[in-house]
Biopython code that builds the backbone (N, CA, C, O; Angstrom):
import numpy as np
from Bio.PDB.StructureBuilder import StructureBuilder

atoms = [
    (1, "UNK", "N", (-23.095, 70.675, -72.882)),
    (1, "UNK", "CA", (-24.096, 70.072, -73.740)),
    (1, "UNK", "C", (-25.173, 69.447, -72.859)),
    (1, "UNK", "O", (-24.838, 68.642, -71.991)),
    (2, "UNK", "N", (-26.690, 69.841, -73.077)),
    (2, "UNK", "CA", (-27.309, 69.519, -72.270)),
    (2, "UNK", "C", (-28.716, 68.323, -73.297)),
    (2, "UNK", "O", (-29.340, 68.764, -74.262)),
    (3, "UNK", "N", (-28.879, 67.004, -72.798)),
    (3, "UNK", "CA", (-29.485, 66.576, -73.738)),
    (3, "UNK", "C", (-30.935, 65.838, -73.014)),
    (3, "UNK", "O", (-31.064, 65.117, -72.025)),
    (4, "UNK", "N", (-31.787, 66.316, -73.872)),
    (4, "UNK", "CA", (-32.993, 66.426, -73.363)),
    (4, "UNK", "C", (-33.508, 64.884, -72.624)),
    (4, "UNK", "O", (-34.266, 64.711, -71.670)),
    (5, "UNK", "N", (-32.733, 63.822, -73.523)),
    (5, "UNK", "CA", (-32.771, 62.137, -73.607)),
    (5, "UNK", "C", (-32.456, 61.872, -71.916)),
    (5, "UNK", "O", (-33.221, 61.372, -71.091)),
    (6, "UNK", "N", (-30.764, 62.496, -71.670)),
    (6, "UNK", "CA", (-30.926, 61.741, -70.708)),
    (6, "UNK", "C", (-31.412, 62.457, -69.382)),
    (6, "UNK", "O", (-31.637, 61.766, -68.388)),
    (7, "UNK", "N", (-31.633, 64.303, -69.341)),
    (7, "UNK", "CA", (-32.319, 64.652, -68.808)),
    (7, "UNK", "C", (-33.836, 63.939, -68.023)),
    (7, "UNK", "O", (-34.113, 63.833, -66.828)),
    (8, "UNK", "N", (-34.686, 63.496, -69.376)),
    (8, "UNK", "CA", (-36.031, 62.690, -69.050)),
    (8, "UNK", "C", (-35.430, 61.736, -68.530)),
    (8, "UNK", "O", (-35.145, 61.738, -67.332)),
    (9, "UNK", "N", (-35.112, 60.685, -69.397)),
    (9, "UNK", "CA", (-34.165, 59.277, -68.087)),
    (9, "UNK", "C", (-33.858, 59.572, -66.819)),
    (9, "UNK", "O", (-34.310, 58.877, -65.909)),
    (10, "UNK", "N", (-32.858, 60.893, -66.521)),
    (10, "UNK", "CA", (-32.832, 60.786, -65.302)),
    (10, "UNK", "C", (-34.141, 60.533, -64.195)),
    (10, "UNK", "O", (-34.464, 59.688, -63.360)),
    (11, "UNK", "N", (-34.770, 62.057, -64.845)),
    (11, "UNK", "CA", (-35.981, 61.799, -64.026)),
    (11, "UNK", "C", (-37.351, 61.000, -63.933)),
    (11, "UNK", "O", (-38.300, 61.032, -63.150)),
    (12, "UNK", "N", (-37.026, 60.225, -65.140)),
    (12, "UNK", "CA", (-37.693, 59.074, -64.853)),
    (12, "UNK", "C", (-37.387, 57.578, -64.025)),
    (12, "UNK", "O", (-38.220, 56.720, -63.737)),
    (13, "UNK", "N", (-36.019, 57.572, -63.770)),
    (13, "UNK", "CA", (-35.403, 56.941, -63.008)),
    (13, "UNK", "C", (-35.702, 57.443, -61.793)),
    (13, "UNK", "O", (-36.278, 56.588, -61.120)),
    (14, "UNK", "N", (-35.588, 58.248, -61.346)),
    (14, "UNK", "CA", (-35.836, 59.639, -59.953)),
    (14, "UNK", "C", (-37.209, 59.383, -59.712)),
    (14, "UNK", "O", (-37.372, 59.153, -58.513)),
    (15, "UNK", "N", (-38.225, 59.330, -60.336)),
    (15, "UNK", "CA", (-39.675, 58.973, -60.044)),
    (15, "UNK", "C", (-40.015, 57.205, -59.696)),
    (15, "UNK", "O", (-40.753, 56.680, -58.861)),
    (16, "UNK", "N", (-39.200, 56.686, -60.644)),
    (16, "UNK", "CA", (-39.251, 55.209, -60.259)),
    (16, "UNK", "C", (-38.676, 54.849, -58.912)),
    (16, "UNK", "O", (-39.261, 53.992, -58.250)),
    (17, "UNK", "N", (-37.457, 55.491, -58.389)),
    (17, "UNK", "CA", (-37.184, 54.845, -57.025)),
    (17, "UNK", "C", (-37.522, 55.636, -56.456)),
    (17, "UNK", "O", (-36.638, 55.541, -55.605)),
    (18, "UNK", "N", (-38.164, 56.537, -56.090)),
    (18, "UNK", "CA", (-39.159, 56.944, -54.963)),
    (18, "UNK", "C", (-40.377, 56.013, -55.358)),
    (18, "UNK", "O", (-40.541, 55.298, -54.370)),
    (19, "UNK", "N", (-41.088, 55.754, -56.092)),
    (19, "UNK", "CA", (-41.846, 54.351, -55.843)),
    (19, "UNK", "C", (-41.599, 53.447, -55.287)),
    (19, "UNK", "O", (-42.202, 53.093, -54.274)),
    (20, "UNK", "N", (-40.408, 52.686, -55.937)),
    (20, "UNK", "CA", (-39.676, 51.574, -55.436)),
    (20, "UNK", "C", (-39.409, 51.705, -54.053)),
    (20, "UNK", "O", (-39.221, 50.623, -53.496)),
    (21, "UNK", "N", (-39.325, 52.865, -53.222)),
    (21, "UNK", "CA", (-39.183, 53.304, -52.246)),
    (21, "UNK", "C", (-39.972, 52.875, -51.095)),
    (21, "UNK", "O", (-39.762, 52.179, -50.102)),
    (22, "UNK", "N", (-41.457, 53.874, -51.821)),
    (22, "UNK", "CA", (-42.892, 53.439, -50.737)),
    (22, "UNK", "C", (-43.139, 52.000, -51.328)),
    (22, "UNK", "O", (-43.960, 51.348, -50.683)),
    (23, "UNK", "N", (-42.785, 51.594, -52.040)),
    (23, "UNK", "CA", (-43.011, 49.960, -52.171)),
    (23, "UNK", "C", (-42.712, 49.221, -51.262)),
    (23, "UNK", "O", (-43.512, 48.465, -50.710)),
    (24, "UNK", "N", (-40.835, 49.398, -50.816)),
    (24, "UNK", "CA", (-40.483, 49.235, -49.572)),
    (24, "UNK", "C", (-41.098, 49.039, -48.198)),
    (24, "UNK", "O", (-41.367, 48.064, -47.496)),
    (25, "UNK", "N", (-41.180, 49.970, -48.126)),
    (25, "UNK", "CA", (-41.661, 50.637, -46.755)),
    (25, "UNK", "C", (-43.076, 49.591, -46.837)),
    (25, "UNK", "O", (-43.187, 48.759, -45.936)),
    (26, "UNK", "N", (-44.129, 49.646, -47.905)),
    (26, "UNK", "CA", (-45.209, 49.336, -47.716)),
    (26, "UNK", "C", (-44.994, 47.224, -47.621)),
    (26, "UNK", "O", (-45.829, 46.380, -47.296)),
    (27, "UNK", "N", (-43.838, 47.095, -47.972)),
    (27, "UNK", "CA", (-43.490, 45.184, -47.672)),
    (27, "UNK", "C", (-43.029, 45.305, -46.456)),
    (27, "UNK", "O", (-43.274, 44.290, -45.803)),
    (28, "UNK", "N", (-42.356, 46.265, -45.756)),
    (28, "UNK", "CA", (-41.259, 45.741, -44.490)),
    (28, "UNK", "C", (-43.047, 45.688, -43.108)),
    (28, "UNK", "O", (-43.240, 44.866, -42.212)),
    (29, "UNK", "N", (-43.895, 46.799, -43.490)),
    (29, "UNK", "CA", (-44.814, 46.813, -42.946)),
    (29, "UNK", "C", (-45.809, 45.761, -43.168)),
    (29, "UNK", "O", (-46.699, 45.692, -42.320)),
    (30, "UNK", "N", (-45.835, 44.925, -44.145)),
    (30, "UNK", "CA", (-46.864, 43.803, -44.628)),
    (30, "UNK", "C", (-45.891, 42.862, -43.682)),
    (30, "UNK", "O", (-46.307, 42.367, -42.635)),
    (31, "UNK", "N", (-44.495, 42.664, -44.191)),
    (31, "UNK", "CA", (-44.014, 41.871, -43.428)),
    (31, "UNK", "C", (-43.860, 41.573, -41.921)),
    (31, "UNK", "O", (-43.688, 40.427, -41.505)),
    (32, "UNK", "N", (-43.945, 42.911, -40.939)),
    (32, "UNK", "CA", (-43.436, 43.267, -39.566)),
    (32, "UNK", "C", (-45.189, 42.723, -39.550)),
    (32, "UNK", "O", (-45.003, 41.551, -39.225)),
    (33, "UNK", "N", (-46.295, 42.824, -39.658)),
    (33, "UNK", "CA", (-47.691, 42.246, -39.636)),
    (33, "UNK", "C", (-47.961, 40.944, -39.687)),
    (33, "UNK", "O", (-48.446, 40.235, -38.805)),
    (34, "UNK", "N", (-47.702, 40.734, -40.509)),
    (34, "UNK", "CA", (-47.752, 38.868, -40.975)),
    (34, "UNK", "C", (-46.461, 38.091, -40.387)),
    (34, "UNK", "O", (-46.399, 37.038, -39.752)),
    (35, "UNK", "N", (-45.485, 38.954, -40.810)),
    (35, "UNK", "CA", (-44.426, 37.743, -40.291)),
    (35, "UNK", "C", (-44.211, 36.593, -40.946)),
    (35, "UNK", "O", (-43.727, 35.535, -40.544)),
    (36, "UNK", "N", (-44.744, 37.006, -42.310)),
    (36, "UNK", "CA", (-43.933, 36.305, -43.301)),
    (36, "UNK", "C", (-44.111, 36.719, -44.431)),
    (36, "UNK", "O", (-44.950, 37.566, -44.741)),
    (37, "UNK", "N", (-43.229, 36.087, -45.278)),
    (37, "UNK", "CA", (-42.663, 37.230, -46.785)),
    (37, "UNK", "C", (-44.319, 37.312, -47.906)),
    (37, "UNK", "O", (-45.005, 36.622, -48.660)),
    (38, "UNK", "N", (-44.214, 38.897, -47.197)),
    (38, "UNK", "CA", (-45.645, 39.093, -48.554)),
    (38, "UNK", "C", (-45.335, 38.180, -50.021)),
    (38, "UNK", "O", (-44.217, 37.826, -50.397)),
    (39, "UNK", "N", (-46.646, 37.910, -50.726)),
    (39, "UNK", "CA", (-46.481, 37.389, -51.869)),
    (39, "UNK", "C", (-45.974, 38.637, -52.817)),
    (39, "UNK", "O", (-44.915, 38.342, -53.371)),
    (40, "UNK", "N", (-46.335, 39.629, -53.067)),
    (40, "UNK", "CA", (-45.905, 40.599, -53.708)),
    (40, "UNK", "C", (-44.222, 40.872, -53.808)),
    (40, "UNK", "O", (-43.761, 41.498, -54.762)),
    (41, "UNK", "N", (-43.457, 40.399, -52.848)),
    (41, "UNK", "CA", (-42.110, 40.752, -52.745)),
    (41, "UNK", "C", (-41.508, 40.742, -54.002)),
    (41, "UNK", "O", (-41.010, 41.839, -54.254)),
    (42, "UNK", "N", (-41.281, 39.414, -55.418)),
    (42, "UNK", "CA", (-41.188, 39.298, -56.765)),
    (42, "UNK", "C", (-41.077, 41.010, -57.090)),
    (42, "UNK", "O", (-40.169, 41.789, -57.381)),
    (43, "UNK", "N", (-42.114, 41.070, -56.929)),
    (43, "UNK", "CA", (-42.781, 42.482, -58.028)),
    (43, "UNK", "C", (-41.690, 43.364, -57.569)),
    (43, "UNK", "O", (-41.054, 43.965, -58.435)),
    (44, "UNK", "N", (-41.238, 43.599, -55.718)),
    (44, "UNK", "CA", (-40.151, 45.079, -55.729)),
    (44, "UNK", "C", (-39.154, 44.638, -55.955)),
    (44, "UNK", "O", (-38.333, 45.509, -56.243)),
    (45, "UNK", "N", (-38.619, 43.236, -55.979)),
    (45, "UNK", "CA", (-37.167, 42.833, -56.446)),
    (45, "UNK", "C", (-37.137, 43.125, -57.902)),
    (45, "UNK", "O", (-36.203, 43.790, -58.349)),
    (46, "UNK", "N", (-38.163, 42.646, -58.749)),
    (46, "UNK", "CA", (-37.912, 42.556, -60.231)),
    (46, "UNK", "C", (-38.148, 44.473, -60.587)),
    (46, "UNK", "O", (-37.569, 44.945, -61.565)),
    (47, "UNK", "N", (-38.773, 45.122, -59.946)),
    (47, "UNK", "CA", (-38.734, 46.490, -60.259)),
    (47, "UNK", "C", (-37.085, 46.931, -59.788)),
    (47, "UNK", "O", (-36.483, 47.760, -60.470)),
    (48, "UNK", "N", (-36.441, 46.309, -58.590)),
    (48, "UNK", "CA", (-35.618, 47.112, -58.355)),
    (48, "UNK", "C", (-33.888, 46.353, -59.175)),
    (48, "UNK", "O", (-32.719, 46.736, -59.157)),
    (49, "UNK", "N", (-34.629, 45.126, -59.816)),
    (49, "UNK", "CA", (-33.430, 44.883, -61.206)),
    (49, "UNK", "C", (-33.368, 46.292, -61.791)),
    (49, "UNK", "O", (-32.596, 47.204, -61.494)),
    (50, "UNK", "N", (-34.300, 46.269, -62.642)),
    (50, "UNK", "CA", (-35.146, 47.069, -63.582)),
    (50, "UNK", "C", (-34.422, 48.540, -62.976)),
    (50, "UNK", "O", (-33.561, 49.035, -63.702)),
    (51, "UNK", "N", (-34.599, 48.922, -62.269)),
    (51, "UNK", "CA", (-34.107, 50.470, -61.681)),
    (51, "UNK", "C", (-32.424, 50.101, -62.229)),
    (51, "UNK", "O", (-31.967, 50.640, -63.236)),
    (52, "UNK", "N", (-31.724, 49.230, -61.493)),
    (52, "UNK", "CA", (-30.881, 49.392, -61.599)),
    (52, "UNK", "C", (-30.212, 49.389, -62.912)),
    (52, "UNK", "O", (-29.366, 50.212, -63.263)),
    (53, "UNK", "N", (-30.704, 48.292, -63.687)),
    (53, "UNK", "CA", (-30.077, 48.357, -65.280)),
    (53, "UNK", "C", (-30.537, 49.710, -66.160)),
    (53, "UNK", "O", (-29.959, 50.160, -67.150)),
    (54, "UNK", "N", (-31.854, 50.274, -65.453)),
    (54, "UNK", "CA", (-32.144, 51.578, -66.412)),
    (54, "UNK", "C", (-30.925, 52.674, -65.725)),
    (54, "UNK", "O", (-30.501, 53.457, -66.574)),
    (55, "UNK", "N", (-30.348, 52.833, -64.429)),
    (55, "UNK", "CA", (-29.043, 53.024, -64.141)),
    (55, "UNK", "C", (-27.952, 53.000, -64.713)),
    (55, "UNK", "O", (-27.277, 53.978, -65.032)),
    (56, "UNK", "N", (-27.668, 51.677, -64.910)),
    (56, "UNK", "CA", (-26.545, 51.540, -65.623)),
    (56, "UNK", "C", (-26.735, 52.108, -67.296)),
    (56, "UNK", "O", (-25.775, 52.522, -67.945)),
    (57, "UNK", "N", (-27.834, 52.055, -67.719)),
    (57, "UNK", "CA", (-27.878, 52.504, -68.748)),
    (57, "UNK", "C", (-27.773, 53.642, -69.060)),
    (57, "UNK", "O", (-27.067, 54.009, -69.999)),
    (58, "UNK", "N", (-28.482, 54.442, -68.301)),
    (58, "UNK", "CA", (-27.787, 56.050, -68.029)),
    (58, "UNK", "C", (-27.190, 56.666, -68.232)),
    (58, "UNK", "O", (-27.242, 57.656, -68.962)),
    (59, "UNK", "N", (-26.174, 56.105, -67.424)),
    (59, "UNK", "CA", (-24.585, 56.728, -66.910)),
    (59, "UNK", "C", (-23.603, 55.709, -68.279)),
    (59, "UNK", "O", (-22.516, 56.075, -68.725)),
    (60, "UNK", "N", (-24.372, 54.382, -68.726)),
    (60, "UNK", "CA", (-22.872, 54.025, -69.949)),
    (60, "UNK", "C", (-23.652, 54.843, -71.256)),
    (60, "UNK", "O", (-22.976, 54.664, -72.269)),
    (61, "UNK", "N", (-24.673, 55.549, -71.491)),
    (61, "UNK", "CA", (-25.089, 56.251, -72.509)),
    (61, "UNK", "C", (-24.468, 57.965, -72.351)),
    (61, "UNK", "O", (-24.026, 58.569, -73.328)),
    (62, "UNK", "N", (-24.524, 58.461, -71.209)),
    (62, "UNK", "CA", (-23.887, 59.456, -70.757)),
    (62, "UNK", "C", (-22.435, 59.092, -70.802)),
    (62, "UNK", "O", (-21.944, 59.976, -71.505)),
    (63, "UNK", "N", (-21.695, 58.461, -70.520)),
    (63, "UNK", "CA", (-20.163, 58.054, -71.160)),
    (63, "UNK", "C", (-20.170, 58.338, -72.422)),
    (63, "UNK", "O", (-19.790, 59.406, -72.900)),
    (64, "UNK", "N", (-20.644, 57.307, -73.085)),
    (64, "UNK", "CA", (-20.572, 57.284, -74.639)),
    (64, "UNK", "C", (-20.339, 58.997, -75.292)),
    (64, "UNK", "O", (-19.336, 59.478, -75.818)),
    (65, "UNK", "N", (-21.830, 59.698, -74.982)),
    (65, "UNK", "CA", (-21.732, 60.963, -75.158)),
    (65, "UNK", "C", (-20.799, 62.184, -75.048)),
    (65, "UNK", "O", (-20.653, 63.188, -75.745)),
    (66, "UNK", "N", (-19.908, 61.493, -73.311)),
    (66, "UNK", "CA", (-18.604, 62.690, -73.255)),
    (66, "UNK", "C", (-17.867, 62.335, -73.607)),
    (66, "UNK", "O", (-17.022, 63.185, -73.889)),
    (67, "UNK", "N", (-17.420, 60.658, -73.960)),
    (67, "UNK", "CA", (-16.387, 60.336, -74.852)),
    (67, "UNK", "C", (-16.735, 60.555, -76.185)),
    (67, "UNK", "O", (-15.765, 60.317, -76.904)),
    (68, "UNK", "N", (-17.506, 60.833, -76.676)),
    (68, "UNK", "CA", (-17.839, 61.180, -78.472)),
    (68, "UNK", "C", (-17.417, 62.817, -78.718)),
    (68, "UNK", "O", (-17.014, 63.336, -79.759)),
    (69, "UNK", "N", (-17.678, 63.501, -77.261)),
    (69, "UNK", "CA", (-17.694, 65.335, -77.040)),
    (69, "UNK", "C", (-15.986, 65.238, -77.064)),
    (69, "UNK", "O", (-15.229, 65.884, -77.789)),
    (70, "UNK", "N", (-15.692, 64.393, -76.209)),
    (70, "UNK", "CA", (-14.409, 64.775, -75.767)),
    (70, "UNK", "C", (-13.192, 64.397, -76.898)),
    (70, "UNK", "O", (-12.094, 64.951, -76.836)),
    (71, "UNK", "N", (-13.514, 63.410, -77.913)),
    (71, "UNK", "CA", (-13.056, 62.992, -79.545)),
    (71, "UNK", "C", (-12.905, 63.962, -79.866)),
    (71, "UNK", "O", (-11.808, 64.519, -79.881)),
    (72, "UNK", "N", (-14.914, 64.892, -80.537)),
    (72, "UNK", "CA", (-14.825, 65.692, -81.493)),
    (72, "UNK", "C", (-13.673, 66.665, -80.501)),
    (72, "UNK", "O", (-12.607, 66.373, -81.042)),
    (73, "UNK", "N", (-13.371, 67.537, -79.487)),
    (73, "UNK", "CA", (-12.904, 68.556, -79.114)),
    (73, "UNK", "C", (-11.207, 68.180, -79.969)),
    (73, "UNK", "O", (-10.639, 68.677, -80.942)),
    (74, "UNK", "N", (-10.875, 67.125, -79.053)),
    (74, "UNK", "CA", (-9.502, 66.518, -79.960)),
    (74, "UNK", "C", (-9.012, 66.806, -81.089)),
    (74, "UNK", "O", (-7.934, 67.384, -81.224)),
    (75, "UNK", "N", (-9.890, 66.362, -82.201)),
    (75, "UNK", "CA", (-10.038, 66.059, -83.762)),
    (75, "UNK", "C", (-9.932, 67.998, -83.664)),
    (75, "UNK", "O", (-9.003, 68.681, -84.095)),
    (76, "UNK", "N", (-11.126, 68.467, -83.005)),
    (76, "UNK", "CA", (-11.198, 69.986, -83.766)),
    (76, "UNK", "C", (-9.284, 70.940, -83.397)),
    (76, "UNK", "O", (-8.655, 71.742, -84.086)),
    (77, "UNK", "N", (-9.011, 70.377, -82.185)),
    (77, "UNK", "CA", (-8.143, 70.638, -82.027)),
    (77, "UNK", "C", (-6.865, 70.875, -82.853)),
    (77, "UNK", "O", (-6.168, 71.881, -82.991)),
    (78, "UNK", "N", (-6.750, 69.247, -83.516)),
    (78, "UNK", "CA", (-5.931, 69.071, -84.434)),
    (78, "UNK", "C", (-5.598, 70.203, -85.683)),
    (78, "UNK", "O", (-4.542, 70.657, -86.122)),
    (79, "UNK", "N", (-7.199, 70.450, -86.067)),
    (79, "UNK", "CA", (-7.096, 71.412, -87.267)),
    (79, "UNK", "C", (-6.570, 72.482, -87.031)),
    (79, "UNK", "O", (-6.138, 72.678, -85.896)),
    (80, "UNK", "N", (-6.429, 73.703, -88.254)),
    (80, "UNK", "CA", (-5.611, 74.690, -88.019)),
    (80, "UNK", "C", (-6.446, 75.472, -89.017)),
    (80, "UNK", "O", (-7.121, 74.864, -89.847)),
    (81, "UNK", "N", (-6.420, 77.051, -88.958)),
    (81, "UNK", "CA", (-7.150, 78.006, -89.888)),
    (81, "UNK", "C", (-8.380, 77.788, -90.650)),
    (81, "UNK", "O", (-9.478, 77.608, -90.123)),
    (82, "UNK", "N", (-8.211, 77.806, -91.600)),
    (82, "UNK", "CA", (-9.231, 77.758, -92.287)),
    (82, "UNK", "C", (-10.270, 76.520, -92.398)),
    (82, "UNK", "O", (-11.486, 76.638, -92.549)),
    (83, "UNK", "N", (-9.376, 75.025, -92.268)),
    (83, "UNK", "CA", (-10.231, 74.356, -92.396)),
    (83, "UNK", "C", (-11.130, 73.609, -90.419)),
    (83, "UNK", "O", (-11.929, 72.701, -90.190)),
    (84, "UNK", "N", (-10.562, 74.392, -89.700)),
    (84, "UNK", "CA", (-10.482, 74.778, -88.146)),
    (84, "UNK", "C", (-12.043, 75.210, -88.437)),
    (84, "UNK", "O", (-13.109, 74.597, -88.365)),
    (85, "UNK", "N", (-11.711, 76.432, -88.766)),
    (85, "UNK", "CA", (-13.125, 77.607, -89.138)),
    (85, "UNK", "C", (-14.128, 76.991, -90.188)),
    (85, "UNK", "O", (-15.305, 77.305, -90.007)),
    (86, "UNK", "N", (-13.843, 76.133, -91.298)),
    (86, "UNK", "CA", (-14.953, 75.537, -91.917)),
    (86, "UNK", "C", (-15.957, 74.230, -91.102)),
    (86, "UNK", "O", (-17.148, 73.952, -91.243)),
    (87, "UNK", "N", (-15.089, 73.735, -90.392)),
    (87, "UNK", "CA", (-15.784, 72.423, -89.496)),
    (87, "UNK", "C", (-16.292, 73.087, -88.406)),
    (87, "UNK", "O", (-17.353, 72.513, -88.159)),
    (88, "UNK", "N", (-16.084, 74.214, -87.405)),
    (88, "UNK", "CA", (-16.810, 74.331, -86.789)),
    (88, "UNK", "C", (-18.209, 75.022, -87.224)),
    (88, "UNK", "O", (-19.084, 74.946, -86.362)),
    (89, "UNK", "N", (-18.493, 75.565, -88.208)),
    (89, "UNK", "CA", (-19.847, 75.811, -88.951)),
    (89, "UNK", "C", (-20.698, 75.030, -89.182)),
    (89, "UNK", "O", (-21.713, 75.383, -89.782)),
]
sb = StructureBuilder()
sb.init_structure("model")
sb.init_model(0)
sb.init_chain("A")
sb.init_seg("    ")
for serial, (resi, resn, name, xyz) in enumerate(atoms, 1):
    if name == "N":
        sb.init_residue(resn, " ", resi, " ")
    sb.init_atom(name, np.array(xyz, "f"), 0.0, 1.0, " ", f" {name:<3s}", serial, name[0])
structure = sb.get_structure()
């Protein structure tokens, strides 16, 4: 089962930390310059909450989904003949 939802999520997660990324890179270099903590720093910590809970959200929405797949398979299991063959229609 392939679902379009968390497909986009993924890769919108996938585009956000390669930002979060050169964000990086672009503080350790403000910082190694100045030699002391850019004011901007806030902004990649609170983006890289943010990454992570859209993470977790992900992967416990993707749970939900193979535990709901992996129910119905169960349940269909259970049935027998005819009414087997009417529910999967």
């Amino acid at each position: 089962m392939r679902s379009p939802y968390l497909a986009t999520q993924a890769t919108s997660i996938g585009g956000v930390d390669r930002y979060i990324e050169s964000m990086e890179g672009e503080l350790l270099k403000a910082f190694m310059q100045d030699e002391r903590t850019p004011d901007w720093t806030i902004l990649v910590v609170a983006l890289s909450q943010m990454w992570v809970f859209s993470l977790y959200e992900l992967l416990r929405t993707w749970l939900q989904m193979a535990s709901e797949l992996v129910r119905y398979a169960d349940d269909l299991d259970k049935l027998t003949g005819d009414v087997r063959q009417a529910d999967c229609s």
